[in-house]
C-alpha positions as CSV (number, residue, x, y, z in Angstrom):
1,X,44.8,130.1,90.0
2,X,41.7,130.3,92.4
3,X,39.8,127.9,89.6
4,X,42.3,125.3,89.1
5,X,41.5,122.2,91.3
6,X,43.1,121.3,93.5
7,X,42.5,118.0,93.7
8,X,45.1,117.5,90.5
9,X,47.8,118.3,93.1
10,X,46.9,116.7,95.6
11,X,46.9,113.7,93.5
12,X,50.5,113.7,92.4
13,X,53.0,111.9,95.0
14,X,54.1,113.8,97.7
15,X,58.2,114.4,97.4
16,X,59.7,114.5,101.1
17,X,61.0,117.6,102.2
18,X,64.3,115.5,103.4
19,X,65.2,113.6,100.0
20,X,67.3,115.6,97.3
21,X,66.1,114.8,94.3
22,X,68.9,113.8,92.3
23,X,70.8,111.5,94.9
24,X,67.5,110.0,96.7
25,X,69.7,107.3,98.3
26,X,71.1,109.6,100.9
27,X,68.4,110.3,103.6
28,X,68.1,111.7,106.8
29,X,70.1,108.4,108.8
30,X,71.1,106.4,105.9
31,X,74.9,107.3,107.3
32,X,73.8,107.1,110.8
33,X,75.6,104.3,112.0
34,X,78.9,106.0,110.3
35,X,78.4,109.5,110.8
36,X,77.4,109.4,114.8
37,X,80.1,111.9,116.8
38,X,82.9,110.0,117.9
39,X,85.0,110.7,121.1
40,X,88.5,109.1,119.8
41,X,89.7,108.1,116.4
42,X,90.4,104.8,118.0
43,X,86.4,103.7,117.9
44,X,87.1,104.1,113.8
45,X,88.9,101.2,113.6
46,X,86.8,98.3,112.1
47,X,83.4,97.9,110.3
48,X,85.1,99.0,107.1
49,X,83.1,98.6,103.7
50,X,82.6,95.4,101.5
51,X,82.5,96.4,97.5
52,X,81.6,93.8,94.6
53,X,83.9,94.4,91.6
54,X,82.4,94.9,88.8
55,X,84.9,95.7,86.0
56,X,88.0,92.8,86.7
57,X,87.4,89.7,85.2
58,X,86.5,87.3,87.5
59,X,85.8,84.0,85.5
60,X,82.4,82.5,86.7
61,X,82.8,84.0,90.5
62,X,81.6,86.9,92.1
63,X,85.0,89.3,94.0
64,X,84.4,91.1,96.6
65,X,86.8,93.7,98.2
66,X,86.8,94.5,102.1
67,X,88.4,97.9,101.9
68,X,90.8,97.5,105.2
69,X,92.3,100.9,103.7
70,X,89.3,102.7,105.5
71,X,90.5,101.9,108.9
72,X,91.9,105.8,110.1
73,X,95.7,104.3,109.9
74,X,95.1,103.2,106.6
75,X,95.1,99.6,107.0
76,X,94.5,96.3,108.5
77,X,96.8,96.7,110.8
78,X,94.9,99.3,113.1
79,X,93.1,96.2,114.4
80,X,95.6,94.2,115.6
81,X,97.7,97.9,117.0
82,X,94.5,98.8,119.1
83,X,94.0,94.6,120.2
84,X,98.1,94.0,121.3
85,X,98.2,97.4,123.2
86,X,94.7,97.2,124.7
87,X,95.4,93.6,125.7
88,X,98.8,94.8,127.4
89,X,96.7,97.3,129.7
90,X,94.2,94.8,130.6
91,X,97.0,92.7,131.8
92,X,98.8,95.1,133.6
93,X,102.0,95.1,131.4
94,X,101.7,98.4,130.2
95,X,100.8,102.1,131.4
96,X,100.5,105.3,129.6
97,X,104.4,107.0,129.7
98,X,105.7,103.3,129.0
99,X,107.9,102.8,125.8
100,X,106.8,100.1,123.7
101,X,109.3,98.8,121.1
102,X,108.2,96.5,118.1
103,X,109.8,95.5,114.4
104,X,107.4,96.6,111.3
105,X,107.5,96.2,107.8
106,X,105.3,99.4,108.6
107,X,101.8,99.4,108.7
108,X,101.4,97.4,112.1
109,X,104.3,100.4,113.1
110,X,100.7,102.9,111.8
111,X,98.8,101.2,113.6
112,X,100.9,100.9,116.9
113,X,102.0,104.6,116.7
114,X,97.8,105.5,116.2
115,X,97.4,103.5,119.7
116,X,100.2,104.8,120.9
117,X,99.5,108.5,120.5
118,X,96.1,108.3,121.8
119,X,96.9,106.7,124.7
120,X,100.1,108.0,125.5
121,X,103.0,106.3,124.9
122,X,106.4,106.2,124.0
123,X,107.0,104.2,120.3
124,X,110.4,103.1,119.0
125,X,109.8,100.9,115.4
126,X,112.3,99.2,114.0
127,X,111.9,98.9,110.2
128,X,113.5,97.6,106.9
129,X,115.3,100.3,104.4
130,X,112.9,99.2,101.7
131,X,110.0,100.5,103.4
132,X,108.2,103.4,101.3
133,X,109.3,107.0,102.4
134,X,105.6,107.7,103.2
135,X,105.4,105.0,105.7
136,X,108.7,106.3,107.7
137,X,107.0,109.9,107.0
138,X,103.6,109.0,108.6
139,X,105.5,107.0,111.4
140,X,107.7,110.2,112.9
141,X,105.0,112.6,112.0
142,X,103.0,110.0,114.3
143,X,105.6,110.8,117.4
144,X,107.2,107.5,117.4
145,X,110.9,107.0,116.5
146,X,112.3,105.3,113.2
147,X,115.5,102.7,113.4
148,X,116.2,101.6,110.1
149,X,117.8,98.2,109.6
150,X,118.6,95.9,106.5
151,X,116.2,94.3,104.4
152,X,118.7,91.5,102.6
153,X,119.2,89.2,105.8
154,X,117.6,86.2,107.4
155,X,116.1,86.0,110.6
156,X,118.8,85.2,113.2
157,X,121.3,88.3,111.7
158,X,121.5,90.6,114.5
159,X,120.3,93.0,111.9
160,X,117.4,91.9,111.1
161,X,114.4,93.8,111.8
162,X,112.6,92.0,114.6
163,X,115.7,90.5,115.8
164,X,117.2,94.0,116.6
165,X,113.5,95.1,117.5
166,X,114.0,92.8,120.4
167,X,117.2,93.1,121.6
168,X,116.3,97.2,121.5
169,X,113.3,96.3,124.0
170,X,115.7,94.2,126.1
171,X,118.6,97.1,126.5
172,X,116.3,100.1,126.9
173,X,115.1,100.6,130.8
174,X,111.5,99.7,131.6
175,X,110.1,99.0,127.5
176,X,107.6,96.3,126.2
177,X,108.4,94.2,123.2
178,X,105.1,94.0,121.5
179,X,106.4,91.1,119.6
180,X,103.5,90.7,116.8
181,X,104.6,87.3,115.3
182,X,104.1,85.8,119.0
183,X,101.8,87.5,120.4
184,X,98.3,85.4,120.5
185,X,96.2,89.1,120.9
186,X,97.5,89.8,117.2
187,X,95.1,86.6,115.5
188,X,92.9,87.6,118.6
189,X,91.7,90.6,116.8
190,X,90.8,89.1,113.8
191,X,89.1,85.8,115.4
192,X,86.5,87.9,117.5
193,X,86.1,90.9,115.4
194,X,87.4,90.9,111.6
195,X,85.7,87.3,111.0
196,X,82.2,88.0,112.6
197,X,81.9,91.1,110.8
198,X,83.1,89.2,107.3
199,X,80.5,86.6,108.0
200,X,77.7,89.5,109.0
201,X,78.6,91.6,105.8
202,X,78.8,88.8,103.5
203,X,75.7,87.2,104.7
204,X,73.6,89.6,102.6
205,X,74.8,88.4,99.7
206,X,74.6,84.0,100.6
207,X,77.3,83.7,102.3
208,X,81.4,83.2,101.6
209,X,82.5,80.3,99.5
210,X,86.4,81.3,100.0
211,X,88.4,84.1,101.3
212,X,92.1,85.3,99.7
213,X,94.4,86.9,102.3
214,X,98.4,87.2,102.6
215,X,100.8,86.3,105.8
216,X,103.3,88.5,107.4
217,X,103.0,88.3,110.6
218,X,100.3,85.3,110.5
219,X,97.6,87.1,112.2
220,X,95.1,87.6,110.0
221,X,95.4,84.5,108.2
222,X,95.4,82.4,111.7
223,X,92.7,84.5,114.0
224,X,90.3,84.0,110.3
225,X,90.9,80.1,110.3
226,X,90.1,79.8,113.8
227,X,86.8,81.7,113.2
228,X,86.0,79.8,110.3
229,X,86.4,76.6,111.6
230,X,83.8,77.2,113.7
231,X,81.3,79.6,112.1
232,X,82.1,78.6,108.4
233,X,84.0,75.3,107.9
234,X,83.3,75.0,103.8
235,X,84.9,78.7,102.8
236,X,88.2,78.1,101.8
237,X,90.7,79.9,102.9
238,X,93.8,80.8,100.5
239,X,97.2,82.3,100.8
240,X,98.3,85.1,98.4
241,X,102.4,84.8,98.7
242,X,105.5,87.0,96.9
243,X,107.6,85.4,95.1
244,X,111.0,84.6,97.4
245,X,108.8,83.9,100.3
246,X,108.9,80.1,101.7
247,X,104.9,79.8,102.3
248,X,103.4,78.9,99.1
249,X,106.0,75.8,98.5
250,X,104.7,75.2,102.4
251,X,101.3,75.3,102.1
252,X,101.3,73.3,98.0
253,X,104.1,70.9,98.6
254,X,104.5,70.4,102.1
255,X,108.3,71.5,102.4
256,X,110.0,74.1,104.4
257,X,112.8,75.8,102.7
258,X,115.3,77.2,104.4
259,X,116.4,79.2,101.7
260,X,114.0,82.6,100.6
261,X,114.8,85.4,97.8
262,X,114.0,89.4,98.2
263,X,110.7,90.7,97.4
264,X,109.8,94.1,97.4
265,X,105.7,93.9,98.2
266,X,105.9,95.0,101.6
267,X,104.0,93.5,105.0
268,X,103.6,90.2,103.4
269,X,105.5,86.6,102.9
270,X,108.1,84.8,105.3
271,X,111.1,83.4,105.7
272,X,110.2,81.5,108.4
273,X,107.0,80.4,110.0
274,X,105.9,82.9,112.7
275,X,105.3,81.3,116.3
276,X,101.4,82.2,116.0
277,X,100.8,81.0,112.6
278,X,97.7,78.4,112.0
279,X,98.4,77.0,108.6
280,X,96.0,73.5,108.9
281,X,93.3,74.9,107.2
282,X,95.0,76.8,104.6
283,X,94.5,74.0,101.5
284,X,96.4,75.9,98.3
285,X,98.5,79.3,98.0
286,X,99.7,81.0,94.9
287,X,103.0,82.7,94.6
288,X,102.7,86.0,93.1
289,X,105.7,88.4,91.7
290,X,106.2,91.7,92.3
291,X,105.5,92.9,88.9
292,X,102.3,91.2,89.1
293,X,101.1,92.2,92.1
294,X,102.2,95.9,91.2
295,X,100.8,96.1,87.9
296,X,97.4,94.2,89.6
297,X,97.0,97.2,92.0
298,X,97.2,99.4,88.9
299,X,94.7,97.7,87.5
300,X,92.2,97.8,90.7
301,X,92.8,101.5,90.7
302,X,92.2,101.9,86.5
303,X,89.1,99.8,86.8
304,X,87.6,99.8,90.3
305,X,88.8,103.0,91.5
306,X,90.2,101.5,94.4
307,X,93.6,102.8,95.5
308,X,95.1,100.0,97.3
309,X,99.0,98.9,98.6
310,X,101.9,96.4,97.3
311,X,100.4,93.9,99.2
312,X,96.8,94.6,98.1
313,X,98.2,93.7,94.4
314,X,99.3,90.2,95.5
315,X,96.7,89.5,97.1
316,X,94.3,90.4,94.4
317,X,96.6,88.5,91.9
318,X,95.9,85.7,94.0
319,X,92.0,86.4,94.4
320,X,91.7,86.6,90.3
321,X,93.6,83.5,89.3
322,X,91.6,81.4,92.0
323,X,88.3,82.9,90.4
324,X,89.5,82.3,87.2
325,X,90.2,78.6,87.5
326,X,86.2,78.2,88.6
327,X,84.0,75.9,86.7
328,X,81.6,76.8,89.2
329,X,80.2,79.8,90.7
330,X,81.5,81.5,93.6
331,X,81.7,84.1,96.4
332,X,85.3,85.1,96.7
333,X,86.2,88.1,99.2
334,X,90.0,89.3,99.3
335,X,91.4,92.5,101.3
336,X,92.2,95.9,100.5
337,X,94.8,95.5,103.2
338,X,96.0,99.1,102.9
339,X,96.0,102.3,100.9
340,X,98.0,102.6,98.0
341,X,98.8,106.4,99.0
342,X,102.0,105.2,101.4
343,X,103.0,103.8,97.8
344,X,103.0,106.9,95.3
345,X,106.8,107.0,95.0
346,X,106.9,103.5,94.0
347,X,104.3,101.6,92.1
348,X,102.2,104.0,91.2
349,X,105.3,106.1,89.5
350,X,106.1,105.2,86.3
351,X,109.9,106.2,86.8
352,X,110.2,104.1,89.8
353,X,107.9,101.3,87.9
354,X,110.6,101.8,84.8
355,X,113.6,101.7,86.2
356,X,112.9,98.5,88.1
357,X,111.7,96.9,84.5
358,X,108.2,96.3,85.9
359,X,107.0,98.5,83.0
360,X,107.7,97.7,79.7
361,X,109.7,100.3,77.3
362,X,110.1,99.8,73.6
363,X,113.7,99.1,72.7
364,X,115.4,101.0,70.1
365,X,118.3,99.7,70.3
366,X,120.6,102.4,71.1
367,X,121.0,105.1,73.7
368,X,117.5,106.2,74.2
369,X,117.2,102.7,76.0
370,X,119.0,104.0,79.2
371,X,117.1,107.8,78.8
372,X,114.5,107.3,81.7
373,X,113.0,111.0,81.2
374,X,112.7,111.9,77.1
375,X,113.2,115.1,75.8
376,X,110.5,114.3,72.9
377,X,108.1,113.2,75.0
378,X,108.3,116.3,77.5
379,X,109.4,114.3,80.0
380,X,112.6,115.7,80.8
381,X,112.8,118.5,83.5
382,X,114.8,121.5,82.4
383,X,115.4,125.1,82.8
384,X,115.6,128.1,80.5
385,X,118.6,130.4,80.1
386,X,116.9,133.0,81.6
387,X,115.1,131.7,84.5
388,X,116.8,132.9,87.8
389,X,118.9,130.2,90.1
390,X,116.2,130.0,92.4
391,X,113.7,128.1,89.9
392,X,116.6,125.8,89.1
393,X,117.7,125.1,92.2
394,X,113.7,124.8,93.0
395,X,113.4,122.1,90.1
396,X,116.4,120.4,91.5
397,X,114.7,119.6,95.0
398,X,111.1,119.1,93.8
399,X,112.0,116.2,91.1
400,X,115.0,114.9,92.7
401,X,117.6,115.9,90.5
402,X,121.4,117.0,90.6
403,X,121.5,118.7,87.1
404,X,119.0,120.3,84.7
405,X,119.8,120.6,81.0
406,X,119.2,124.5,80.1
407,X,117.0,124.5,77.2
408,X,116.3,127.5,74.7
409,X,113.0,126.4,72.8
410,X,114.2,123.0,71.7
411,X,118.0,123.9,71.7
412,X,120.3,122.7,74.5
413,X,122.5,125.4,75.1
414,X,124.0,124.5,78.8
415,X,123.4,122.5,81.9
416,X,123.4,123.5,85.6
417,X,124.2,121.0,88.4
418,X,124.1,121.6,92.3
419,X,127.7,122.8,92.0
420,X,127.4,125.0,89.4
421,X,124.3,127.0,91.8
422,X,126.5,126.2,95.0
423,X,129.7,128.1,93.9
424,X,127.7,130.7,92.3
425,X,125.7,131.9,95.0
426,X,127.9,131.5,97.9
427,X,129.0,134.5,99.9
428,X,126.2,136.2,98.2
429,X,122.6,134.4,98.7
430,X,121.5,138.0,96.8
431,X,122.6,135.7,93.6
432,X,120.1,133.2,93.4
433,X,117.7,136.3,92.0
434,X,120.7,135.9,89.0
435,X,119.7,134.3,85.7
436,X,120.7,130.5,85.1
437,X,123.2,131.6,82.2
438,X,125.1,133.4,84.7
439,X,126.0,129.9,86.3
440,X,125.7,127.7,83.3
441,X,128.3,125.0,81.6
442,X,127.9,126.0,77.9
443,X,130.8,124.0,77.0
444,X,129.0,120.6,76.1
445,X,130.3,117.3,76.2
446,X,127.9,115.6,73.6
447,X,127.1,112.1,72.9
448,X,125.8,110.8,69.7
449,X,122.6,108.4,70.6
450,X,124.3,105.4,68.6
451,X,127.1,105.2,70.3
452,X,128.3,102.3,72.1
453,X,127.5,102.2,75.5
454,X,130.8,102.3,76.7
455,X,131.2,105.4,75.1
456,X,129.7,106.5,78.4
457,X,132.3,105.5,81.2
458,X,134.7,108.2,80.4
459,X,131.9,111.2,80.4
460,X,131.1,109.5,84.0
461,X,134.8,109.2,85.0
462,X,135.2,112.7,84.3
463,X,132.3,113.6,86.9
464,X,129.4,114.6,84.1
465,X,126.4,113.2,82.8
466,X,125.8,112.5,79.2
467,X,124.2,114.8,77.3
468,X,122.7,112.6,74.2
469,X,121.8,114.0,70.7
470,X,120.8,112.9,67.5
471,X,122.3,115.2,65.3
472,X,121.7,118.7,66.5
473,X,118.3,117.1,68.1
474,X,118.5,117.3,72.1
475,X,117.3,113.2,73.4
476,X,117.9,113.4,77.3
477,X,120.7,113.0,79.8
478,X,122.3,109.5,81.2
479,X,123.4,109.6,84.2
480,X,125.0,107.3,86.3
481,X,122.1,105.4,88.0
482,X,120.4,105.6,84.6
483,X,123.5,103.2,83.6
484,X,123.2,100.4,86.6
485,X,119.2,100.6,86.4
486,X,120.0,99.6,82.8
487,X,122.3,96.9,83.9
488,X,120.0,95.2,86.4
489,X,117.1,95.4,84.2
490,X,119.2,92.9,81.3
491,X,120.0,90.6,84.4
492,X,116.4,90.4,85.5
């Protein structure tokens, strides 16, 4: 060692002490913009990350993705939440210990309750039944209180959501209507901040020939045209819309309908035109189903890894058939406008996606159409003879379910329901330790799986579900739901 030279070390490059090896990228204040101490989770909103696709077909263009879905409240809407509520204090509207009242398809109701709970105040949301469970979870876990209205009428019913919103603000003592479709510091937040910060991002790259975004409450849509108008006048701007919605026949042939469908995306598309909206500079719009934009968001998640929303789907839907029709290359930037994680119950489960026909199930032409859960293809939750009450009754609650077939290897030899459990254990909780055959139907009411399918209606009159076979060969239970799921699918 004392004879080698040591000039031959010296010579080789000199590795810093503060780069790993293997991931040489992430030095000593690469993050520090993103990783500096932070004294509220408020001064997270904004700055969220631009990502190119690179697996989607996008024709001749280039698609980039603004992940919104990084803001702390999940979404876009954290902007305009923080903008509406800080623009209140400024004006002297509003003080801490207020109540603040405002009608949400939900994720503006996340970002208000966010505000809201840092700042201290009061939140009452009023907010359509076909809003996801994990929204209304996330909004009372927030603090602030749910009213649940219908989502089948027309602006105008009293029922409707930001109708009843307002008349809520107007009969409870001393509380602010936030009123997001009217309010100009809603587009505000997305003129002065969301559009500079496109522009900055996307100016390391050449620029932005065209931007894709939806409309629910008009505010990101109008405070962007405003800011490209002035900054960016030749980047299009168009409008992702759901099917049912009156804005893309707006926007493509000029007419306002007075008449508008259901859709289930949530947070985007109107049936009306809301008091703030800007739609001059908005030259072509695409109407997207729900099955498209659902199965799109699959998609972005299979191929990009990008967990995104309902509305995220439409939007991209929108973004791809724009790039697609290119002859010419582009820069196209559409919105990750929340995370797909407030949506695991619907688009992302295949039971949910099935039932509502936006997957596609081979026919057989029997039976085993209606069967949402197959035995064969271990999809069917059961129970064993000799598993105690508590496991069944445990099954029950975790999947949903009133009844479990009791299976003994592949042999059905029973089924348990929530009555069967309930008057079996009560006036002695000591039995739920007691095996499932203790409480068990045995006596089964079989259906052969080529039956008609009125074969069912007495099975259902007589309060059961129907227990399908093939022979001796266990296929999975109909139940009731299973039936009118089946009915709505043929009429769709």
């Amino acid at each position: 060692m004392a004879g080698r030279p040591l000039a031959r070390r010296e010579s080789r490059p000199r590795r810093r002490r503060d780069v790993h090896p293997a991931f040489p990228r992430f030095t000593p204040g690469f993050y520090t913009a993103r990783m500096s101490i932070h004294q509220s989770v408020l001064e997270l909103i904004g700055d969220t990350p631009i990502i190119k696709a690179q697996r989607l077909d996008t024709g001749v263009c280039e698609l980039y993705l603004k992940l919104e879905s990084q803001n702390p409240g999940g979404s876009i809407k954290d902007r305009i939440g923080l903008s509406m509520i800080e623009a209140a204090e400024k004006a002297g509207r509003i003080r801490p210990g207020d109540t603040l009242v405002e009608g949400t398809a939900g994720n503006t109701g996340i970002g208000l309750a966010l505000v809201a709970q840092q700042k201290g105040y009061k939140l009452i949301l009023v907010v359509p039944d076909k809003m996801s469970r994990e929204k209304i979870f996330n909004l009372k876990a927030m603090g602030a209180q749910v009213v649940l209205t219908r989502s089948d009428v027309a602006k105008g019913h009293p029922d409707y959501y930001q109708d009843l919103a307002e008349r809520l603000a107007r009969e409870t003592p001393g509380a602010y209507f936030i009123n997001q479709f009217g309010n100009p510091d809603n587009p505000a937040a997305h003129e002065f901040v969301t559009g500079p910060e496109i522009l900055r991002q996307m100016g390391d790259v050449g620029g932005l020939d065209a931007i894709v975004f939806g409309c629910g409450s008009s505010g990101t849509m109008t405070g962007l045209s405003r800011y490209f108008a002035k900054e960016s006048p030749d980047t299009e701007l168009i409008l992702a819309d759901p099917v049912g919605s009156i804005l893309e026949e707006y926007i493509n042939r000029g007419t306002l309908s007075d008449k508008s469908a259901s859709w289930m995306v949530e947070g985007i598309g109107e049936d009306f035109l809301p008091p703030i909206s800007d739609f001059t500079r908005v030259k072509k719009a695409y109407a997207i189903s729900d099955k498209e934009s659902f199965l799109t968001a699959r998609e972005l998640l299979e191929k990009e890894g990008i967990l995104g929303g309902s509305s995220t789907g439409t939007l991209l839907a929108a973004a791809l058939k724009y790039c697609r029709e290119q002859t010419t290359p582009k820069k196209v930037l559409t919105l990750v406008c929340d995370t797909g994680n407030k949506y695991l119950s619907k688009m992302y489960n295949d039971y949910w996606m099935l039932d509502n026909g936006f997957l596609a199930r081979q026919s057989t032409g029997d039976l085993r159409d209606l069967i949402l859960r197959p035995f064969s293809q271990r999809d069917t939750v059961v129970v064993g003879p000799n598993d105690l009450l508590v496991t069944a009754y445990q099954r029950m609650k975790l999947y949903d379910v009133s009844q479990l077939p009791v299976m003994d290897g592949d042999n059905i030899v029973g089924i348990v329901d929530e009555s069967d459990v309930l008057l079996h254990v009560y006036g002695d909780e000591s039995r739920f330790r007691d095996p499932v055959s203790t409480a068990m139907v045995s006596k089964l009411d079989k259906i052969d799986v080529r039956s008609p399918i009125e074969s069912l209606l007495p099975v259902f009159d007589r309060g059961h579900v129907a227990i399908v076979v093939d022979g001796e060969k266990f296929i999975g239970l109909i139940t009731r739901i299973d039936l009118l799921n089946y009915l709505r699918r043929r009429v769709q």
